[in-house]
C-alpha positions, 0 to 999 in steps of 0.5 A, a space after each residue: 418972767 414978769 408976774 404978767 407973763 407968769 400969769 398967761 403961762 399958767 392959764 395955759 398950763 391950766 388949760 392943758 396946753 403941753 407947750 406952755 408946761 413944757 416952757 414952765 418945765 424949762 425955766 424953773 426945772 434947774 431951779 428945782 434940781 439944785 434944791 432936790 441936789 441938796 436934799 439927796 444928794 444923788 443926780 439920779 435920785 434927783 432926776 427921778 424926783 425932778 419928773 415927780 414934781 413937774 408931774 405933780 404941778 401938771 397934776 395939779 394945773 387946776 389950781 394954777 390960775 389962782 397961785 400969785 407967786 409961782 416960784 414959791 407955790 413950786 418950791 412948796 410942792 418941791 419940798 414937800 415931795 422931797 421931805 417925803 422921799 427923805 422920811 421913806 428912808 428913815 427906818 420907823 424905829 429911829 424915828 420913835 428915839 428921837 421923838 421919845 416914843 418908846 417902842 413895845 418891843 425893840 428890835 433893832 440890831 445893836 448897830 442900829 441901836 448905836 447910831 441911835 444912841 449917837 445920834 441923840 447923844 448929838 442932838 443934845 450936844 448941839 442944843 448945849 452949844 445954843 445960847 441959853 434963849 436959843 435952848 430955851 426956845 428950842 427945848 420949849 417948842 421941841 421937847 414940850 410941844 409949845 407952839 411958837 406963838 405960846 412961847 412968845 405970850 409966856 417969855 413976854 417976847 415978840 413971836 417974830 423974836 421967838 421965830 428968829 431964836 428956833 431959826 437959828 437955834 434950827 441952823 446950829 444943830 444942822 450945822 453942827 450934826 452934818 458936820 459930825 454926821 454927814 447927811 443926817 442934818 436934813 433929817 432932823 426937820 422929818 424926825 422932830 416935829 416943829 410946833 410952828 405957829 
C-alpha cells in the first residue's frame, strides 16, 4: 500500500467508515499476530489480543490523519498492549527481586522463592558473559539508573555507540535466559526498567 493510498484509507477510518477499518484489519491483522505469536505464545491468547489491538486503533481513529507511518504507530499500539498483557502475569513479588526493591514482608512460598533466586542468579551469569564495555553499559543504565545519553557524556563515546553496546548487551541476556529458562526472555524488558534517552 502506497504512503498515498494509506493516507485516504486512514481518513476514512477516521471518519468512522467500518468498510475502510475492515480493509486496514485485512492487510495489517496477520502482521500483528505473528508479532503477539512471539510475546505469548498461545493462538488463542493471541487471537484475543489481535481484536484488542484492532479495537484499540478503531478507539483511537481521531489521531489516524496525523500518523505518517501507519505500520510503526501499529506496531507501537501492539507492543504496547502485549508488554501489558505480559506484566499482568508476572506476580508483584518477582517483579521487586529484580529491581532490587526489597519487600516489608515476604510471602512467597519457597518454590517461588527459588525461581526467583535462579533466575537472578541467571541474569547475572548473562551479564558476566557480555564483553567488558557491553557490562559496563548495561550495568550502568540497569543497576545505577544512568540514562543512555549520560553514559555516553561520562565514557566520552558517542550515544549511538552507547545505544548499539545496551542493544546487544539486550540480546545476549534474551538469548541466554530463554535458552536456560524458556519464555522468561520477554520478561526481562517488563521486569528491568530501560533508562532510554
Amino acid at each position: 500500500m502506497s504512503d498515498a493510498a494509506a493516507n485516504i484509507w486512514l481518513k476514512r477510518v477516521a471518519a468512522g467508515e467500518e468498510t475502510a477499518f475492515r480493509h486496514l484489519y485485512d492487510q495489517f491483522s496477520a502482521k500483528v499476530y505473528t508479532m503477539a505469536l512471539s510475546y505469548l505464545k498461545s493462538p488463542l491468547e493471541v487471537q484475543d489480543a489481535v481484536q484488542d489491538i484492532f479495537i484499540k486503533v478503531w478507539e483511537k481513529r481521531a489521531l489516524l490523519p496525523e500518523v505518517d507511518n501507519f505500520p510503526a504507530w501499529l506496531h507501537v499500539i501492539a507492543r504496547n498492549h502485549l508488554i501489558n498483557s505480559l506484566r499482568k502475569k508476572i506476580p508483584s513479588n518477582f517483579q521487586q527481586e529484580l529491581t532490587h526493591q526489597e519487600p516489608v514482608e515476604d510471602h512467597r512460598l519457597p518454590a517461588q522463592q527459588l525461581d526467583m533466586k535462579e533466575m537472578s542468579q541467571l541474569i547475572r551469569e548473562a551479564v558476566e558473559k557480555l564483553s567488558p564495555r557491553q557490562q559496563q553499559v548495561y550495568r550502568m543504565s540497569r543497576e545505577q539508573g544512568i540514562t543512555l545519553q549520560q553514559i555516553a557524556l561520562q565514557l566520552g563515546i558517542s550515544y549511538d555507540t552507547v545505544r548499539e553496546h545496551m542493544n546487544n548487551a539486550l540480546k545476549s541476556i534474551r538469548a541466554y535466559l530463554e535458552e536456560h529458562y524458556g519464555e522468561i526472555s520477554l520478561l526481562l524488558w517488563l521486569l528491568i526498567p530501560f533508562k532510554g534517552s
